[in-house]
C-alpha positions as CSV (number, residue, x, y, z in Angstrom):
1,X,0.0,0.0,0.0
2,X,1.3,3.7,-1.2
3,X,1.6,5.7,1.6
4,X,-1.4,7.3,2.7
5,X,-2.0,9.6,5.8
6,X,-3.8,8.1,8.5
7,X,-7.2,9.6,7.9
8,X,-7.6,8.0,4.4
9,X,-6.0,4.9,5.6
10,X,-9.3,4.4,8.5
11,X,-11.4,5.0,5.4
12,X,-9.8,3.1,2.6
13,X,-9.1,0.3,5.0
14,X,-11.8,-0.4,7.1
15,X,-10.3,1.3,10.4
16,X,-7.8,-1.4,10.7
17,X,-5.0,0.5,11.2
18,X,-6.0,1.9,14.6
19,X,-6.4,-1.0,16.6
20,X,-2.5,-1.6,15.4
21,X,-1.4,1.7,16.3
22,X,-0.7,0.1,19.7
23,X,1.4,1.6,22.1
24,X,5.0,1.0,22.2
25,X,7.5,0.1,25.6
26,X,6.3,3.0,27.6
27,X,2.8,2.7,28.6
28,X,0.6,3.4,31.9
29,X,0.3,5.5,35.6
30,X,-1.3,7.6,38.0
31,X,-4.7,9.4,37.1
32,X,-4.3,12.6,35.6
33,X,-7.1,15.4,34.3
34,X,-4.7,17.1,32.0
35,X,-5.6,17.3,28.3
36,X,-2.9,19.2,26.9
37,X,-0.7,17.6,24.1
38,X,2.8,17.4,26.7
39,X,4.6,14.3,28.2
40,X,4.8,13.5,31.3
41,X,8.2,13.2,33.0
42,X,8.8,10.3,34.6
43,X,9.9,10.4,38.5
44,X,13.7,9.6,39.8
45,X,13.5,6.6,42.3
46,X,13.9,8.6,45.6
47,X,16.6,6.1,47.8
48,X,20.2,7.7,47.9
49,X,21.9,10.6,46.8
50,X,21.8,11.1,43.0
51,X,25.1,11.3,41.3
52,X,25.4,13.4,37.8
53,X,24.6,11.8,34.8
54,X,28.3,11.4,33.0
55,X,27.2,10.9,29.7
56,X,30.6,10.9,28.1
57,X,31.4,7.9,30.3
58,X,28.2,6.0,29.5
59,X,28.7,6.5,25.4
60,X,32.1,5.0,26.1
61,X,30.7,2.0,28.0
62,X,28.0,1.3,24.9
63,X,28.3,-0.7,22.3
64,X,25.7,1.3,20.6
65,X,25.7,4.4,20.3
66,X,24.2,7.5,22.4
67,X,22.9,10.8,20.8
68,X,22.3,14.1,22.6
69,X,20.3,16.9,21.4
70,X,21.3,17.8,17.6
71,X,23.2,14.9,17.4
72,X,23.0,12.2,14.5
73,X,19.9,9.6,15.7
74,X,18.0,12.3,18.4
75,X,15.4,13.2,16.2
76,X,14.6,9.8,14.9
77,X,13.5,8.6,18.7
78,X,10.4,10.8,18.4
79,X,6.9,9.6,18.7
80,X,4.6,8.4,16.2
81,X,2.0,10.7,17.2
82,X,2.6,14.3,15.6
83,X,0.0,15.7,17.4
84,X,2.2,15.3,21.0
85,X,3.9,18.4,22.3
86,X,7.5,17.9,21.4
87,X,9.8,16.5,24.5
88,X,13.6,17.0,25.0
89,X,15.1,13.7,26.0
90,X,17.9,14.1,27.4
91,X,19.9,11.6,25.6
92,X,19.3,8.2,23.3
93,X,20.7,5.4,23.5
94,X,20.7,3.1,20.0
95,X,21.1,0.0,22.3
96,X,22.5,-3.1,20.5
97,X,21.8,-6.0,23.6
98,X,21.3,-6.6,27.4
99,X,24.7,-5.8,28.5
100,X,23.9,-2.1,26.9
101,X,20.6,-1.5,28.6
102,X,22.1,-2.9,31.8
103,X,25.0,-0.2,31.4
104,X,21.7,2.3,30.9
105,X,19.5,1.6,33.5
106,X,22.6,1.3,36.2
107,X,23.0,5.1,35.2
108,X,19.1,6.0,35.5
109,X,19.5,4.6,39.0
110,X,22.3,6.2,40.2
111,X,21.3,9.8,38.6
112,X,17.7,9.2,39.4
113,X,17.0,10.7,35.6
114,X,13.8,9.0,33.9
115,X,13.9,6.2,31.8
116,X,11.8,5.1,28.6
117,X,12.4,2.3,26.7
118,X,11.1,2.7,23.1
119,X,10.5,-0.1,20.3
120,X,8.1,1.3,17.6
121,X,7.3,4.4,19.1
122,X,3.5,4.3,19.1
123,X,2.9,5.2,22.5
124,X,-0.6,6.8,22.3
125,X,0.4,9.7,24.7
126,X,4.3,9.7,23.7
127,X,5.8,7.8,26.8
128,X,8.3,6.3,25.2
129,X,9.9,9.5,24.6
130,X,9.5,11.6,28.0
131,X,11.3,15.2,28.7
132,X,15.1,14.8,30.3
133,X,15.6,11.4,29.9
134,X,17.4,8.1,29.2
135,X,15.4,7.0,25.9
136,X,16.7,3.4,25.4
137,X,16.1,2.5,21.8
138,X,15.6,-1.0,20.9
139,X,15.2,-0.7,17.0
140,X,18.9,-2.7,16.5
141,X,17.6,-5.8,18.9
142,X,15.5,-6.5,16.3
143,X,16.3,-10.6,15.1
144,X,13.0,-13.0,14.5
145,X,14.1,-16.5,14.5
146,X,12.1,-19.3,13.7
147,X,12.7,-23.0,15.4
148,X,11.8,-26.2,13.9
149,X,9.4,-26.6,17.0
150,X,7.3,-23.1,15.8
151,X,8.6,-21.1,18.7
152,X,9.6,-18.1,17.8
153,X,12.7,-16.0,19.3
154,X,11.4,-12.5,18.6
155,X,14.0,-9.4,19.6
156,X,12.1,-6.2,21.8
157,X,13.0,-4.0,18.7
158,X,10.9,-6.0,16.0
159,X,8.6,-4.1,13.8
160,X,5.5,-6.3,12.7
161,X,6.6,-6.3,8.9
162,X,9.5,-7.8,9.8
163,X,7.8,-10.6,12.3
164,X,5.1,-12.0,9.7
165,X,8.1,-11.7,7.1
166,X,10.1,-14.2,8.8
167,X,7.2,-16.3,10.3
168,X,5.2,-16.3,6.9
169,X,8.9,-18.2,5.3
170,X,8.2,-20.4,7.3
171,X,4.3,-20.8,7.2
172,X,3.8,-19.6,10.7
173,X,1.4,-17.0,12.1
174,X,1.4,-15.1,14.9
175,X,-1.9,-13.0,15.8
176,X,-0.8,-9.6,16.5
177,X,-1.8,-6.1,15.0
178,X,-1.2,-5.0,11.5
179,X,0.4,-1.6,11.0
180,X,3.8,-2.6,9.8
181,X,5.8,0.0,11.8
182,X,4.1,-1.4,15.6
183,X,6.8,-2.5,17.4
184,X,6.1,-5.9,19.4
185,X,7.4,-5.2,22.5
186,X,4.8,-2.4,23.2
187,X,1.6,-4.8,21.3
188,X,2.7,-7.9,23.3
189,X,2.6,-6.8,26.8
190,X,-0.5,-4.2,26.4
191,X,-2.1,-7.9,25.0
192,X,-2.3,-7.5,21.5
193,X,-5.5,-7.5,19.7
194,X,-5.7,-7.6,15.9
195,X,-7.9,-9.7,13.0
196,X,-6.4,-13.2,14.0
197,X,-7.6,-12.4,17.8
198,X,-10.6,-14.5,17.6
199,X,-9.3,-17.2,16.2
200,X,-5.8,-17.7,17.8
201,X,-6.0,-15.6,20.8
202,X,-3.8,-12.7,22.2
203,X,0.1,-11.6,21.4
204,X,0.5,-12.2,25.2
205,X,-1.6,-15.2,25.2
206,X,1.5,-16.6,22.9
207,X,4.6,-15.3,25.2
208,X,6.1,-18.6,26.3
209,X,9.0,-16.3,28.1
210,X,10.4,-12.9,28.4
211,X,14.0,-11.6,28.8
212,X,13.3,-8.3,30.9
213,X,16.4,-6.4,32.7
214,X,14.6,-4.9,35.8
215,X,15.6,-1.9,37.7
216,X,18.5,-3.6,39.9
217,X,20.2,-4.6,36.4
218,X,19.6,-8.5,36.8
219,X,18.4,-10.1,33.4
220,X,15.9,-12.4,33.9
221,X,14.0,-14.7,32.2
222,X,10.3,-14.5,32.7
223,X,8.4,-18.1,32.1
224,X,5.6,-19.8,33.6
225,X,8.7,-22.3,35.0
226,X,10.9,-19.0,36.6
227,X,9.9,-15.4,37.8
228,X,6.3,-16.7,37.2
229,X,4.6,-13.4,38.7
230,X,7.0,-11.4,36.2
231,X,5.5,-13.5,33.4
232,X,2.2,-13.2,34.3
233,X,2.3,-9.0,34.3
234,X,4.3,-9.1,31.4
235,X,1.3,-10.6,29.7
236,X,-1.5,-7.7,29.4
237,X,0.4,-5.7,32.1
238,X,1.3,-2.6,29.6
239,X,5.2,-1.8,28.8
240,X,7.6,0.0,30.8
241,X,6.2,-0.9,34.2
242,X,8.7,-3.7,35.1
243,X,11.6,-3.2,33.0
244,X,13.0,-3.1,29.7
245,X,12.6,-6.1,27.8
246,X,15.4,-7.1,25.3
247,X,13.4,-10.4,23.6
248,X,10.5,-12.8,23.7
249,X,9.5,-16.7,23.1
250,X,6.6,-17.1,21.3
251,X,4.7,-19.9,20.5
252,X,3.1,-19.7,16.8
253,X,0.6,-20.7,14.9
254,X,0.7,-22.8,11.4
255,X,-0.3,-20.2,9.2
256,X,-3.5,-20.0,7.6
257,X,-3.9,-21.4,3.7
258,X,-6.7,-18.9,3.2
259,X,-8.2,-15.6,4.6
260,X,-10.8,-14.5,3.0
261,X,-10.6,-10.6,3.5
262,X,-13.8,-8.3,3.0
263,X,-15.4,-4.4,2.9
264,X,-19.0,-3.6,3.5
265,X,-20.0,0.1,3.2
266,X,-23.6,0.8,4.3
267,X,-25.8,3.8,3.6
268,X,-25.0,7.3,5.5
269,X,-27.7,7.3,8.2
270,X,-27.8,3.6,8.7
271,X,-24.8,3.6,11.8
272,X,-27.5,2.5,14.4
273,X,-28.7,-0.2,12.5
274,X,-25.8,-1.5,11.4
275,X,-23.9,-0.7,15.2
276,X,-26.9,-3.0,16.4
277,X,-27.1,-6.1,14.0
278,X,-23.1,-6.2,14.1
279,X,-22.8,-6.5,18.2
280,X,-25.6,-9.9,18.1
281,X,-23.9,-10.9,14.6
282,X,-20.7,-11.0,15.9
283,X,-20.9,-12.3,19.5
284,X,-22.7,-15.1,17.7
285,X,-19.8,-15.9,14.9
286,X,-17.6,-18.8,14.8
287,X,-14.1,-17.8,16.3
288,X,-12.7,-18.2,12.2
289,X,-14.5,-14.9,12.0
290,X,-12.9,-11.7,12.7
291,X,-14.7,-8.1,11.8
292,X,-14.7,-4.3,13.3
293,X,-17.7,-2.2,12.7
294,X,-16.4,1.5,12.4
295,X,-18.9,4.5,12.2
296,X,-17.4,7.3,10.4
297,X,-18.0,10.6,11.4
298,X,-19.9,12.8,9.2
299,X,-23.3,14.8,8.6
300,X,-24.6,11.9,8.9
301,X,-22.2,8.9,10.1
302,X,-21.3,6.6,8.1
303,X,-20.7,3.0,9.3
304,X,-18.8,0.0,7.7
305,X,-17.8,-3.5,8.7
306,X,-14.4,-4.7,7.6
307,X,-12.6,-8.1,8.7
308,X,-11.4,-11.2,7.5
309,X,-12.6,-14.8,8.3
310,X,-9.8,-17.8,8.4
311,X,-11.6,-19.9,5.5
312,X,-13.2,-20.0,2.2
313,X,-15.3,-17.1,1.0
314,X,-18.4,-18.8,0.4
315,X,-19.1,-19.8,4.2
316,X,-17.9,-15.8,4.4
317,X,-20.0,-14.7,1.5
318,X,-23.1,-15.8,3.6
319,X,-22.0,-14.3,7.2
320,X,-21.8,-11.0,5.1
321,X,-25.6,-11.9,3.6
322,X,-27.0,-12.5,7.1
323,X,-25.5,-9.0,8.7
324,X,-26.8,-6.9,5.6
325,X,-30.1,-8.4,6.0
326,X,-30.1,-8.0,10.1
327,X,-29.4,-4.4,9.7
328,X,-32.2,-3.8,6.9
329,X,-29.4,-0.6,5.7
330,X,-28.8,-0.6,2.1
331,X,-25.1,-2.0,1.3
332,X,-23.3,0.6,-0.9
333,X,-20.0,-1.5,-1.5
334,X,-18.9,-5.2,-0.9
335,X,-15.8,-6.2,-1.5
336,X,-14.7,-9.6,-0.8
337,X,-11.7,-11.6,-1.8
338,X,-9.4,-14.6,-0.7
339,X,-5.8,-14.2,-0.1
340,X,-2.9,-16.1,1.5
341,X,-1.7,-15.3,5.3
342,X,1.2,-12.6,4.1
343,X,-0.7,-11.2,1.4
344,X,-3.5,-10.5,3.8
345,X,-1.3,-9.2,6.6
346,X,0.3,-6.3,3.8
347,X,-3.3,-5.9,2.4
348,X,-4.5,-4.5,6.3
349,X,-0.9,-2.6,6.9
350,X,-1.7,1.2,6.9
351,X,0.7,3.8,6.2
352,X,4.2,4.0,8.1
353,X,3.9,7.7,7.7
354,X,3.6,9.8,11.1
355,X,0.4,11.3,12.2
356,X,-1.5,13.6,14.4
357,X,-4.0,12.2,16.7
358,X,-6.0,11.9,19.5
359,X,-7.8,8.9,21.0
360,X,-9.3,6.9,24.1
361,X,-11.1,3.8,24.7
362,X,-13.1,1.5,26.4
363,X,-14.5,-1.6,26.7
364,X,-17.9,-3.1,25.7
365,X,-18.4,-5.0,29.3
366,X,-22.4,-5.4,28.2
367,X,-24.4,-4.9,25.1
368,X,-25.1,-1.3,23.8
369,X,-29.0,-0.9,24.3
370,X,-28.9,2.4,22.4
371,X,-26.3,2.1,19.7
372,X,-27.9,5.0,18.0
373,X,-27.0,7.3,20.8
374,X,-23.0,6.2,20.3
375,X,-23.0,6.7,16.8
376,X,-24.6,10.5,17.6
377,X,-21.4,11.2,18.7
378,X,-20.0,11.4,16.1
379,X,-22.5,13.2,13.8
380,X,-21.2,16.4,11.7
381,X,-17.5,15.5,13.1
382,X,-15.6,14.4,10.2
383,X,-12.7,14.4,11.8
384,X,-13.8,11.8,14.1
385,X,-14.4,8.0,14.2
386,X,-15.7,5.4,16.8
387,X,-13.8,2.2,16.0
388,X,-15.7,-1.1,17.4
389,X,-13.1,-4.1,17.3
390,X,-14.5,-7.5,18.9
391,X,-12.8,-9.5,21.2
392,X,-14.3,-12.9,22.4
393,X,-13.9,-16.2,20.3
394,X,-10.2,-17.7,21.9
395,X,-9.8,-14.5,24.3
396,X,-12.4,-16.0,26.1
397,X,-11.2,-19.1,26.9
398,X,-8.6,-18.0,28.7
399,X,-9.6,-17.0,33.2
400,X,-9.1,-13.1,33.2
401,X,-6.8,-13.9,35.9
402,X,-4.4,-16.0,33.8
403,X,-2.9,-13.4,32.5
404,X,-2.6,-9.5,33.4
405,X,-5.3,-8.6,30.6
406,X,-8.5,-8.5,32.7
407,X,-11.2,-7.9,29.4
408,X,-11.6,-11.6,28.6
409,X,-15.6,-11.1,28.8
410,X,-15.9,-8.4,27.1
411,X,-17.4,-7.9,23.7
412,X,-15.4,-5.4,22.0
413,X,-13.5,-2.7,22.5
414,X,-14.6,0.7,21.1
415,X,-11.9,3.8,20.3
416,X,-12.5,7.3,19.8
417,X,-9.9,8.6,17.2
418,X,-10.1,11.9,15.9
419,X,-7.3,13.7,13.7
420,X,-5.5,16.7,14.8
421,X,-2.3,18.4,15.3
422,X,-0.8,20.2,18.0
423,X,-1.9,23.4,17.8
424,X,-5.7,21.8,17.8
425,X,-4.5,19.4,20.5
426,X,-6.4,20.7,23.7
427,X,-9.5,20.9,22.0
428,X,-9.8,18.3,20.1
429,X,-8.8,16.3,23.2
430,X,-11.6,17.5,25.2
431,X,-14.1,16.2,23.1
432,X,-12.4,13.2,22.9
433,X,-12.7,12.6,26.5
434,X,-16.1,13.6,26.7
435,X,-17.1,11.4,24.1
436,X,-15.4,8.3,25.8
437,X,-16.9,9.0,29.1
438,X,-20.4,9.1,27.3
439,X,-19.5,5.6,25.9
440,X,-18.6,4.6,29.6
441,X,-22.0,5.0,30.9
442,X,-24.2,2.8,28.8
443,X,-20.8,0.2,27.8
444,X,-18.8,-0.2,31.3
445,X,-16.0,1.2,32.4
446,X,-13.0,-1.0,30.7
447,X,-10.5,1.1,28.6
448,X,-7.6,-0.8,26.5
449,X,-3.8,0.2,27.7
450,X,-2.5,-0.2,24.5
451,X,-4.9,3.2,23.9
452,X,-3.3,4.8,26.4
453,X,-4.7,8.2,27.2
454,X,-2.8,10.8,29.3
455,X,-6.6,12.3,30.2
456,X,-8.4,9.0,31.2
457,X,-9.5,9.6,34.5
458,X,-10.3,6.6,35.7
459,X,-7.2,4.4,34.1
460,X,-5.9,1.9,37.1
461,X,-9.0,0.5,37.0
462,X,-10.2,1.0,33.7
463,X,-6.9,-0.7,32.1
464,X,-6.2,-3.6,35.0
465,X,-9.8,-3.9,36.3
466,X,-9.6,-7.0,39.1
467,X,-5.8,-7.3,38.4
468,X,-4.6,-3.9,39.6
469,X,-3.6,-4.9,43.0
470,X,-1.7,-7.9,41.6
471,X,0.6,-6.2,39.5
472,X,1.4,-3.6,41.6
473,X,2.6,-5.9,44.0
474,X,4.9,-6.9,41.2
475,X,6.0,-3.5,39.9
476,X,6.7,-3.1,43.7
477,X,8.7,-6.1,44.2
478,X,11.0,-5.3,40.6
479,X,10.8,-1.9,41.1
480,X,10.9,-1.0,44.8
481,X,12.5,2.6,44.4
482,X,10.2,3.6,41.1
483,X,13.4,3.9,38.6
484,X,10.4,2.7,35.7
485,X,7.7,5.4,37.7
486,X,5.9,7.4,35.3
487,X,3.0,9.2,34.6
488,X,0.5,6.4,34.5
489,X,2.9,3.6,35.5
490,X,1.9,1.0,37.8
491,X,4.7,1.7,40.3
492,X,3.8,3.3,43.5
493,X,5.5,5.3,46.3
C-alpha cells in the first residue's frame, strides 16, 4: 500500500490500522485530568543521593551508540504521534543487547533521571519519549528467528513487517496487530489484539518467556517455570512498568492457507442499524470470523464493517448476507476476496507515515441498548471515528486472571480517534474525553492500555480492572525505588 495519511487509511481500510497503532514500551500511571498535548516526566527513584549523569562515560561503556540533542539519531527517537507536544530527551541510546541496557538503567538509577524504553514508538500519549531522559532505543535488537518446533525468538525492537516476514517463510502465524511499523514489544505486553484475535488468541496469550532487565540490572528470564509473577504481568500488564525487555518466546501458529478478506460500506444514516445487527452478529460468529464495525464521522455517520474470516469465501459470503439483511441498511459497497496469510497481513498494513492524533477507549463489558446514541457522537465530526473491534472467540477461553489482561468477557472494544495536530491538541482532546466518558456510561467502564490516554481519569481500573492490586505488587517487588515510575505507571510510592 502507497503511503497514505492516517485519515484515508481508516477510510480506505476499514479502520484497521487503529487497533494496530498500539502503544509501544512505555505505557501506563497515576490518574491525571490534563488534556494538553505534553509528556509527562517520569519520577527519579527517591533512595540515595543522586550522582550526575556522566554521559561521556556512558557513550564509552556502549556498544551502541548514544545521541544528545542535535546529534545524528536524536530526532529519529520521536513519537509516532505528531499531534504530542515535542519532548527533549535528554539523551538516546541506540542500544544493540542486554549488556547495553544494563550499562543504561545502572546510570538512571544512580542519577535518578527517567527512563523510557522505546521499540516502535507508538505510544498513544508519547511515553516512550519523555522530557530529560534516558530513551533506550531498541530498534537494533530486532532478530526473528524461527525453530523447527514453531517457537519463535522474537527481539524487543521488531517491527510487525518484519515478524510475519520471517514467520510467513516459514508458514507460521502469529496473531498480533497490523500496522507494519508497531513494534512488538509495546503490542505484546498491552495484550495485542488484531484480526487473528478471535481465532488464535492474544500476542500475550502466545509469550512462552520474556528476557526483561529490571531496575536492579539483573536479566531475567520470565516463564511460567521462573519469575512466574513477572511472566504473568508481562502478559496484558502494559510496557515499561517492570523493566525493559530485550526479547521474547513465542509460540506460533501454522499459518493459515486462506483468509478471506472483506469491505462492507452501508448507507449514511444507517450507523445505528448496522452498530446493532453487528454486536448480536458477531458475538454469535464462529471464532474463524474476525470483523470491526467502524462509524465514520460525518453529517450523517457513516458506518462500515471490515474483517477477514480464516476460511473459504463462500461460508464468508453468507455471514456477510446474514449481517446486511439484520441491519435492513442498504449496502453501498462489498468487496470480498481470498488471499494467502502474508498477502493479507500487507493488504490491512496502513501507512508508516507519522500522524497527528488523539484517541481513548473502552471496553464493551455489556451490550449497547442504544447504539444509536453512540453513533450521535459522532455526527457532523468528520474528523472523528468510533472504532468497534470485537474481542471474544479464543480471548475467552482464557480465566481473566491467567494473564494481566483483565477484558476476557468483554465484547469489543470501542476507540475514539479523531485527527489533529498540536496546535488543535487541547481541543480536540476535550471532546475526545467527553465522548469516551459518554460511551462509559451505557458500555462499562474497561478502557484498553494499549490506547493509552494521558486524560483518562479513571485508568488503574479501567486498564487492570480486578488485576490492579496484583501487579502492583509486582511492579513493587522489581521496582521497589520507582526507577520505571511514570505518569501512568503502575509503580507506587
Amino acid at each position: 500500500m502507497s503511503a497514505v495519511d492516517r485519515r484515508n487509511f481508516l477510510r480506505t481500510a476499514g479502520g484497521f490500522g487503529a487497533f494496530a497503532l498500539l502503544t509501544a514500551c512505555g505505557d501506563g500511571g497515576p490518574a491525571t485530568t490534563t488534556t494538553a498535548a505534553t509528556t509527562p516526566t517520569t519520577a527519579p527513584p527517591s533512595t540515595a543521593t543522586a550522582v550526575p549523569p556522566d554521559w561521556d562515560g556512558l557513550k564509552s561503556r556502549l556498544k551502541g551508540t548514544l545521541a544528545q540533542p542535535g546529534q545524528p539519531g536524536y530526532d529519529a527517537a520521536r513519537p509516532f504521534n505528531t499531534a504530542l507536544a515535542k519532548t527533549s530527551p535528554s539523551a538516546v541510546a541506540q542500544v544493540r543487547g542486554v549488556e547495553d541496557v544494563q550499562t543504561c538503567i545502572e546510570m538512571a538509577r544512580r542519577s535518578h533521571i527517567p527512563i523510557a524504553a522505546r521499540s516502535g514508538g507508538h505510544s498513544y500519549a508519547g511515553y516512550s519519549c519523555p522530557d530529560r531522559a534516558l530513551v533506550v532505543d531498541l530498534r537494533t535488537v530486532n532478530s526473528v528467528e524461527v525453530r523447527g518446533d514453531g517457537t519463535a525468538e522474537v527481539g524487543a525492537g521488531a517491527r510487525l513487517s518484519d515478524v510475519y516476514e520471517a514467520l510467513a517463510a516459514k508458514g507460521r502465524c502469529l496473531p498480533a496487530g497490523t500496522c507494519p511499523t508497531v513494534g512488538i514489544a509495546g503490542l505484546a505486553l498491552g495484550g495485542g489484539l488484531g484480526v487473528l484475535t478471535r481465532k488464535f488468541g492474544l500476542t500475550a496469550d502466545h509469550m512462552v518467556s520474556a528476557r526483561i532487565v529490571t531496575a536492579d540490572g539483573v536479566n531475567h528470564t520470565a516463564s511460567a517455570d521462573g519469575d512466574s509473577d513477572l511472566h504473568w504481568a508481562l502478559r496484558g500488564g502494559g510496557g515499561g512498568n517492570f523493566g525493559i525487555v530485550t526479547s521474547f518466546e513465542f509460540s506460533t501458529e501454522a499459518a493459515p492457507g486462506q483468509l478471506t478478506v472483506f469491505h462492507l460500506e452501508f448507507a449514511a444514516g444507517s450507523s445505528a442499524e448496522v452498530l446493532g445487527a453487528w454486536q448480536d452478529w458477531i458475538g454469535e460468529a464462529p471464532t474463524e470470523l474476525w470483523a470491526n464495525c467502524v462509524i465514520e464521522g460525518g453529517s450523517p455517520p457513516r458506518p462500515r464493517v471490515s474483517g477477514c474470516y480464516v476460511g473459504a469465501s463462500a461460508r464468508a459470503n453468507t455471514m456477510l448476507t446474514q449481517l446486511a439483511r439484520r441491519t435492513g441498511a442498504r449496502v453501498t459497497n462489498r468487496n470480498v476476496q481470498t488471499m494467502n496469510y502474508l498477502s493479507a497481513m500487507r493488504h490491512f498494513a496502513g501507512s508508516s507515515g507519522k500522524t497527528g492524533f488523539v484517541a481513548s477507549s473502552r471496553v464493551l463489558e455489556k451490550r449497547m441498548d442504544e447504539p444509536g446514541s453512540l453513533a450521535a457522537l459522532v455526527n457532523d465530526r468528520p474528523d472523528m471515528d468510533l472504532l468497534f473491534d470485537p474481542l471474544g472467540g479464543a480471548v475467552s477461553t482464557v480465566d481473566a486472571t491467567a494473564t494481566a489482561f483483565p477484558h476476557r468477557g468483554a465484547l469489543a472494544t470501542v476507540q475514539v480517534y479523531a485527527d489533529t495536530e498540536a496546535g488543535q491538541f487541547r481541543s480536540v482532546a476535550s471532546q475526545v474525553d467527553n465522548a469516551q466518558r459518554d460511551i462509559a456510561e451505557q458500555v462499562g467502564r474497561g478502557a484498553y492500555v494499549n490506547y493509552i490516554d494521558p486524560a483518562q481519569r479513571d485508568w488503574p481500573q479501567a486498564y487492570y480492572g480486578n488485576n490492579l492490586s496484583r501487579l502492583r505488587q509486582v511492579a513493587n517487588t522489581y521496582d521497589p525505588d520507582g526507577v520505571f515510575a511514570f505518569a501512568q505507571g503502575l509503580r507506587t510510592r
